[in-house]
VMD Tcl script that builds the backbone (N, CA, C; Angstrom):
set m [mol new atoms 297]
animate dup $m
set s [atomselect $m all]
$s set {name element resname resid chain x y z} {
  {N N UNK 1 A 0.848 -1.180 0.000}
  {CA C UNK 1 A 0.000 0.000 0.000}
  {C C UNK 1 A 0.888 1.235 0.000}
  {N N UNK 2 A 0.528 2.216 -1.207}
  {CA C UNK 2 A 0.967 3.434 -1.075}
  {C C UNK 2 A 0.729 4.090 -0.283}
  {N N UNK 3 A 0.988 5.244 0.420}
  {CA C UNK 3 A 0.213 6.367 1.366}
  {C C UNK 3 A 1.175 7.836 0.091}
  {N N UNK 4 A 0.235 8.356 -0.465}
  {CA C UNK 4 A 0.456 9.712 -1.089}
  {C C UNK 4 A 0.688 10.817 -0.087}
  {N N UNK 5 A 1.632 11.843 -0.661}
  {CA C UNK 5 A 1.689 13.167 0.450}
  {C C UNK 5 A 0.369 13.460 0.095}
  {N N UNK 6 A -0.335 13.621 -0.115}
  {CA C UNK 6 A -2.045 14.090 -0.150}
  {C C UNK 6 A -3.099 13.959 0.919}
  {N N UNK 7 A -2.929 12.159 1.156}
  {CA C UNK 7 A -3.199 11.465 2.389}
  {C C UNK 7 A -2.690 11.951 3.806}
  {N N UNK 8 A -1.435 12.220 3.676}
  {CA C UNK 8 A -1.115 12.040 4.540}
  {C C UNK 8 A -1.142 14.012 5.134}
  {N N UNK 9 A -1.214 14.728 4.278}
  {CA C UNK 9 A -1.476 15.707 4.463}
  {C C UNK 9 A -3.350 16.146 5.478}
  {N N UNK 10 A -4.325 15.198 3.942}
  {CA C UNK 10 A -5.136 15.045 5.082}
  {C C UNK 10 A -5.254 14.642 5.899}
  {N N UNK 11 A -5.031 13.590 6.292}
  {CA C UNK 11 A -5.001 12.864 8.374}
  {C C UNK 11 A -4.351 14.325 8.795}
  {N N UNK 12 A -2.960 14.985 8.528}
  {CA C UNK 12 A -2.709 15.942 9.533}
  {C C UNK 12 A -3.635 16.762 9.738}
  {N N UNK 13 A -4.323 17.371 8.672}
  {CA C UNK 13 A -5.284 18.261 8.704}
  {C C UNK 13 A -6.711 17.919 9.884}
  {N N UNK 14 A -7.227 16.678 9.475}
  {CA C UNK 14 A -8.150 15.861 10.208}
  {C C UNK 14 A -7.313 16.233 12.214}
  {N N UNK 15 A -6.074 15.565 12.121}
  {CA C UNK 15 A -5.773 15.453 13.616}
  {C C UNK 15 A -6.128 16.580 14.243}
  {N N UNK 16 A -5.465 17.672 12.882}
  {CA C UNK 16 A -4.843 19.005 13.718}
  {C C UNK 16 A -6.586 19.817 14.036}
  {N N UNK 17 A -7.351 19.720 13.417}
  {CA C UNK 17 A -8.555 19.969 13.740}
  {C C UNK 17 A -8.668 19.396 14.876}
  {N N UNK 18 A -9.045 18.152 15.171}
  {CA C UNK 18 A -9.586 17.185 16.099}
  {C C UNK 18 A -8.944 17.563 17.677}
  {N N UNK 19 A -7.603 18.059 17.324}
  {CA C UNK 19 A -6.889 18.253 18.462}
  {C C UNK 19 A -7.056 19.684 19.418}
  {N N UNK 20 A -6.915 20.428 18.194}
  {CA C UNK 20 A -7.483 22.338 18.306}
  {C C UNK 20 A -8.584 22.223 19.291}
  {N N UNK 21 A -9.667 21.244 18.587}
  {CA C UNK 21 A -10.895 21.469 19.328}
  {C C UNK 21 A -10.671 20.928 20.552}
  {N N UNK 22 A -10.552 19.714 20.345}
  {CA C UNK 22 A -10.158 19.117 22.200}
  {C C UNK 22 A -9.663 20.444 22.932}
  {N N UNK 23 A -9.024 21.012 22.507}
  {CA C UNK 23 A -7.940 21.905 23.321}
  {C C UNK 23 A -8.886 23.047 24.208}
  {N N UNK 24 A -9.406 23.158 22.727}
  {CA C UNK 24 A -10.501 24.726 23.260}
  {C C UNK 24 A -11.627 24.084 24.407}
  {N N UNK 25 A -11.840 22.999 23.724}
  {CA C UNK 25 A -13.366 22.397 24.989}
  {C C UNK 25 A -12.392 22.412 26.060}
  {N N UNK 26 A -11.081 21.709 26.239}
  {CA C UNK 26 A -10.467 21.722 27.843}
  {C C UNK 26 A -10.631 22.725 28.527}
  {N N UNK 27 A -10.240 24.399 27.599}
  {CA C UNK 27 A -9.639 25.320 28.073}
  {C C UNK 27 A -11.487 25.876 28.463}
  {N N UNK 28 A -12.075 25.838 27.575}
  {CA C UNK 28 A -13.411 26.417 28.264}
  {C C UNK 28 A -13.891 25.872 29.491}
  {N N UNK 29 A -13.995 24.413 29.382}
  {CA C UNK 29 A -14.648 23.785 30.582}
  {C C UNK 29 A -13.789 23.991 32.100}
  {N N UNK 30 A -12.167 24.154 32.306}
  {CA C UNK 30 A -11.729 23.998 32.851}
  {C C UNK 30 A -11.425 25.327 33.851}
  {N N UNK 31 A -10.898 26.324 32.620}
  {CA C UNK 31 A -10.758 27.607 32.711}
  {C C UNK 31 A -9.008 28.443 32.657}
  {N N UNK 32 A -8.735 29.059 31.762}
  {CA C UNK 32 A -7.320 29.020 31.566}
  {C C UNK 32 A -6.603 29.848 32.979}
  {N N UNK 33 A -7.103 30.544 33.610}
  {CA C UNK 33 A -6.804 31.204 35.247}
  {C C UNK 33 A -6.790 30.022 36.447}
  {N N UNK 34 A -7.047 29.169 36.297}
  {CA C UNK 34 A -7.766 28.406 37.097}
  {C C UNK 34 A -6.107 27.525 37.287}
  {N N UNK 35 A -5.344 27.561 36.409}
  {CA C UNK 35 A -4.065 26.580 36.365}
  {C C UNK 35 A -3.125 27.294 37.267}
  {N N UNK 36 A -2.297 27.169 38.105}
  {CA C UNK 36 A -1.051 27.661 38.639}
  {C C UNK 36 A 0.117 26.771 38.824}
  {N N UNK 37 A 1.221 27.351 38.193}
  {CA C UNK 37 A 2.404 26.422 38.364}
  {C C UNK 37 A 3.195 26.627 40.132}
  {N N UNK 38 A 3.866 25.109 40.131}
  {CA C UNK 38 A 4.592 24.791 41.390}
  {C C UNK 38 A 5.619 24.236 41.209}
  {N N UNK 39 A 6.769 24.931 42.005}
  {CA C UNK 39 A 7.882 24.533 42.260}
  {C C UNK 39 A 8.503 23.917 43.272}
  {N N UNK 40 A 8.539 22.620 43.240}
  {CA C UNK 40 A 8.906 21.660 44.314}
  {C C UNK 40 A 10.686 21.082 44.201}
  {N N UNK 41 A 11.368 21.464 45.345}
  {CA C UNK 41 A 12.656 21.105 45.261}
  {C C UNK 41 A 12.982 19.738 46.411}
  {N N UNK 42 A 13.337 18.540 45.841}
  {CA C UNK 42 A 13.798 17.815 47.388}
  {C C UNK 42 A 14.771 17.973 48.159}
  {N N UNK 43 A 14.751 16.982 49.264}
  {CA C UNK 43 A 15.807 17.798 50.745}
  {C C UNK 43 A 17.107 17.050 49.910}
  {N N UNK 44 A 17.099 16.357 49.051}
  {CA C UNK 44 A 18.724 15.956 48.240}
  {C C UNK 44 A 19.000 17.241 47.503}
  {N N UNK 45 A 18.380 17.646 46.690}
  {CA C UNK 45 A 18.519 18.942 46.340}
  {C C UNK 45 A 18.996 19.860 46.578}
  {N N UNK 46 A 18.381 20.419 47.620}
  {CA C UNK 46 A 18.783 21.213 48.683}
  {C C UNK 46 A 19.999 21.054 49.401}
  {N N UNK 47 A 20.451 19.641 49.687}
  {CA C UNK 47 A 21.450 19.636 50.559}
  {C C UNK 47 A 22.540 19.627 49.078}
  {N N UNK 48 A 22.359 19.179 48.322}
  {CA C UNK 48 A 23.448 19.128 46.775}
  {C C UNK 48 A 23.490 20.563 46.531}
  {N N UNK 49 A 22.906 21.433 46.219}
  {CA C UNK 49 A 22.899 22.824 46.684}
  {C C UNK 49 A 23.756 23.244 47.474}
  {N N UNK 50 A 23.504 22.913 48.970}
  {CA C UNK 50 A 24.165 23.651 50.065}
  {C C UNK 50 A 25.308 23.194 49.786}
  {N N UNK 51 A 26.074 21.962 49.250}
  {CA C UNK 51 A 27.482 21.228 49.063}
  {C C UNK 51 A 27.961 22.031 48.304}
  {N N UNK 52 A 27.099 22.204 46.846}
  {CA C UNK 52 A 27.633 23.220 45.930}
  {C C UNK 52 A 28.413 24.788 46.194}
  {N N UNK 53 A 27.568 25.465 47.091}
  {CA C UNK 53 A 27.631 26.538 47.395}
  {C C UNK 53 A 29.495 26.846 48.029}
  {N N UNK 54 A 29.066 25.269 49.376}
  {CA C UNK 54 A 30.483 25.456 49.971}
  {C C UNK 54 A 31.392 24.910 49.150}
  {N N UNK 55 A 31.592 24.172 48.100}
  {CA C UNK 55 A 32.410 23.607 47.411}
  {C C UNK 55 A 33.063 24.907 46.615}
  {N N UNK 56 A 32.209 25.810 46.161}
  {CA C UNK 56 A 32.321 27.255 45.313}
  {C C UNK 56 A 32.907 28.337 46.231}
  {N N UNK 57 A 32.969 28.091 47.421}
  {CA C UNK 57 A 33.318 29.245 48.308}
  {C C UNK 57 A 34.684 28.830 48.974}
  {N N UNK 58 A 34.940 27.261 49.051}
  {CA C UNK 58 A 36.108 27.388 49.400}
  {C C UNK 58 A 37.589 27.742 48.055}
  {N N UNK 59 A 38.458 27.418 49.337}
  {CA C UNK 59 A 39.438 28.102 48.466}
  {C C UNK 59 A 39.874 26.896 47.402}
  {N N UNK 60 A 40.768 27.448 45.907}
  {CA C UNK 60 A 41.160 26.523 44.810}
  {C C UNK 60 A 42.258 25.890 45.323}
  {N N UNK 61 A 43.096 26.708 46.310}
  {CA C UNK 61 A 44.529 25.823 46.986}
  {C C UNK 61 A 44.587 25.787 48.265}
  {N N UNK 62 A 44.857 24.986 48.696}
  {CA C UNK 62 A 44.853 24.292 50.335}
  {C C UNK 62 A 46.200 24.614 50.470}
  {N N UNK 63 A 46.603 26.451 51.318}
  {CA C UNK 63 A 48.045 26.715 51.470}
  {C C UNK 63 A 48.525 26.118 52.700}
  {N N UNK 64 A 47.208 25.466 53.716}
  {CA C UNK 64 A 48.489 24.799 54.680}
  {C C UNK 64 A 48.710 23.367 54.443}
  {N N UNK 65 A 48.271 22.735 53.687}
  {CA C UNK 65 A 48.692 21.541 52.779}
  {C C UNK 65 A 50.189 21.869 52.231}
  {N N UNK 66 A 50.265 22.789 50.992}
  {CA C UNK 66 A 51.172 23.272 50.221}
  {C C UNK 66 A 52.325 23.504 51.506}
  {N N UNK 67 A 52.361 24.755 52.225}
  {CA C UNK 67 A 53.114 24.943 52.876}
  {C C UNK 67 A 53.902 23.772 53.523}
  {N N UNK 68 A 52.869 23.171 54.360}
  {CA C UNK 68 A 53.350 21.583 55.242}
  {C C UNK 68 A 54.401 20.862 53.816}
  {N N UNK 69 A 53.893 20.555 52.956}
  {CA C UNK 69 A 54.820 19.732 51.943}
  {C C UNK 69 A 55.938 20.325 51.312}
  {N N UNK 70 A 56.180 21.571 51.271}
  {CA C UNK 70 A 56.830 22.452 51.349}
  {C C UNK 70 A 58.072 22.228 52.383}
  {N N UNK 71 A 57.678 22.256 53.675}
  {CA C UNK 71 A 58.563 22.217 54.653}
  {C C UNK 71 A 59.358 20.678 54.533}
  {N N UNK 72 A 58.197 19.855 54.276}
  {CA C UNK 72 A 58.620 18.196 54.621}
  {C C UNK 72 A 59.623 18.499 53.393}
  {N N UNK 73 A 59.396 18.594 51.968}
  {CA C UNK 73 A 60.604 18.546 51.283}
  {C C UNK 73 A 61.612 19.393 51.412}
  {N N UNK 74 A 61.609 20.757 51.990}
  {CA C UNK 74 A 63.102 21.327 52.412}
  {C C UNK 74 A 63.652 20.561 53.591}
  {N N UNK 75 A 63.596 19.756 54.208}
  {CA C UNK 75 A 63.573 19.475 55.352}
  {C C UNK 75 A 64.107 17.895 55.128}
  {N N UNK 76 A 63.878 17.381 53.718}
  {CA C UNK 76 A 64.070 16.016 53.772}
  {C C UNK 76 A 63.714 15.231 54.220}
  {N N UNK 77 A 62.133 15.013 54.914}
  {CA C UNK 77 A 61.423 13.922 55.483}
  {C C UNK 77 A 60.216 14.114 54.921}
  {N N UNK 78 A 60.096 14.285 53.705}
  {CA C UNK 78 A 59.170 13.730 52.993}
  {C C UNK 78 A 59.397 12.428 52.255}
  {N N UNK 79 A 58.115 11.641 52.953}
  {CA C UNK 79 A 58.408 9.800 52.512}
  {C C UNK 79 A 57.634 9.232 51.622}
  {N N UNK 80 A 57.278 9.142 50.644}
  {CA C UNK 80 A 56.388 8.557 49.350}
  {C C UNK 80 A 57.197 7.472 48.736}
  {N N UNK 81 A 56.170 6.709 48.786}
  {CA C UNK 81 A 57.034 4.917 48.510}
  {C C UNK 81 A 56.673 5.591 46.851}
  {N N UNK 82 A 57.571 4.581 46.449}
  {CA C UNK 82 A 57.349 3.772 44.488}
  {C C UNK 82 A 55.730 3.783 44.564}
  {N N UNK 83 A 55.231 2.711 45.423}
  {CA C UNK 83 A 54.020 2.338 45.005}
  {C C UNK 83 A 52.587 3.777 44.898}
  {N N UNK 84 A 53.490 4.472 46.056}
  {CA C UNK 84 A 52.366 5.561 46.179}
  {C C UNK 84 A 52.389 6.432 44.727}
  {N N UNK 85 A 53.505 6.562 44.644}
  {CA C UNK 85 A 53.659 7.067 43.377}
  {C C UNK 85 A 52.798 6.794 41.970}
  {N N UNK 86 A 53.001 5.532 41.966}
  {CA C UNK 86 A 52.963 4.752 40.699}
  {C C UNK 86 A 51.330 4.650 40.632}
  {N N UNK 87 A 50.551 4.217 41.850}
  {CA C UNK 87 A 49.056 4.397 41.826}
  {C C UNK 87 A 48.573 5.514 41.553}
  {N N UNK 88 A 49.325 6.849 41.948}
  {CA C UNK 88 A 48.828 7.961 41.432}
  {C C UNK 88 A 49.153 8.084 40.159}
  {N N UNK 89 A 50.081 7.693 39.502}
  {CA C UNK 89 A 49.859 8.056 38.036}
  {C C UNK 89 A 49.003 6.922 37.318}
  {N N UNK 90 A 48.912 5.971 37.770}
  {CA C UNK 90 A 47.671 5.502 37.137}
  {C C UNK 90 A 46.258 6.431 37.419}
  {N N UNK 91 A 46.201 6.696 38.676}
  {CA C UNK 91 A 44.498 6.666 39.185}
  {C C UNK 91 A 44.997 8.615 37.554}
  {N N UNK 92 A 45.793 8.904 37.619}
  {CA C UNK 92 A 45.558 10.232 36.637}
  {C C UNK 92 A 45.343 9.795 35.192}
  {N N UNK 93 A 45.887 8.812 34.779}
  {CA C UNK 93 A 45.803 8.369 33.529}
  {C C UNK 93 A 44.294 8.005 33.245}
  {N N UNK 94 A 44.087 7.410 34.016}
  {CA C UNK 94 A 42.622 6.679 33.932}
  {C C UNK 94 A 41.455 7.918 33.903}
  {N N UNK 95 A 42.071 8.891 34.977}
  {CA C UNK 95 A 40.839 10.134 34.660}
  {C C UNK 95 A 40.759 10.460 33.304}
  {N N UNK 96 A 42.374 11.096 32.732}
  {CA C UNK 96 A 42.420 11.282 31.862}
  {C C UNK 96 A 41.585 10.839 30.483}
  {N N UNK 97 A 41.574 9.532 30.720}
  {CA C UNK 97 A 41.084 8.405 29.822}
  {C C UNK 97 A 39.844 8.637 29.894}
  {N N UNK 98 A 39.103 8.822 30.608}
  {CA C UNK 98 A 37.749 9.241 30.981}
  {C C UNK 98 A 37.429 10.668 30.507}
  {N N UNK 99 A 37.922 11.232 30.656}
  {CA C UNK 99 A 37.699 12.610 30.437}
  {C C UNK 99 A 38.000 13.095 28.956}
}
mol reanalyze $m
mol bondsrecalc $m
mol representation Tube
mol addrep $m
């Protein structure tokens, strides 16, 4: 079976009528004032929010981190095995890889 753009033009025509009207009977019977929108947020939300906020407000560098590692390497007792090492450049590669 063929379906012609003709056909198929009329069904749209047919729907788009059929639908218009539905629309208008809703809007009469119902009343277009009568609707009010609501904004509902959950307490995950909210608290993902509040995380956000402090995540944005703290600082980009942790200077008594920096400083402390700072000292340990002028100081020569900074101790990082091979392995610690080596997991961190994987666990970066892998972001990488991801990202």
């Amino acid at each position: 079976m063929i379906i012609s753009k003709a056909q198929v033009q009329n069904i749209m025509k047919i729907y788009g009528k059929d639908s218009s009207s539905a629309r208008l009977d809703n809007v009469k019977s119902t009343g277009a004032a009568s609707k009010t929108d609501e904004l509902s947020i959950s307490n995950a939300s909210r608290v993902m929010q509040k995380a956000m906020m402090a995540a944005k407000q703290a600082p980009d560098i942790r200077w008594d981190r920096v400083n402390d590692l700072k000292e340990k390497m002028a100081a020569d007792t900074l101790d990082v095995s091979d392995e610690e090492i080596a997991e961190k450049i994987m666990e970066q590669a892998l972001v990488d890889e991801y990202i």
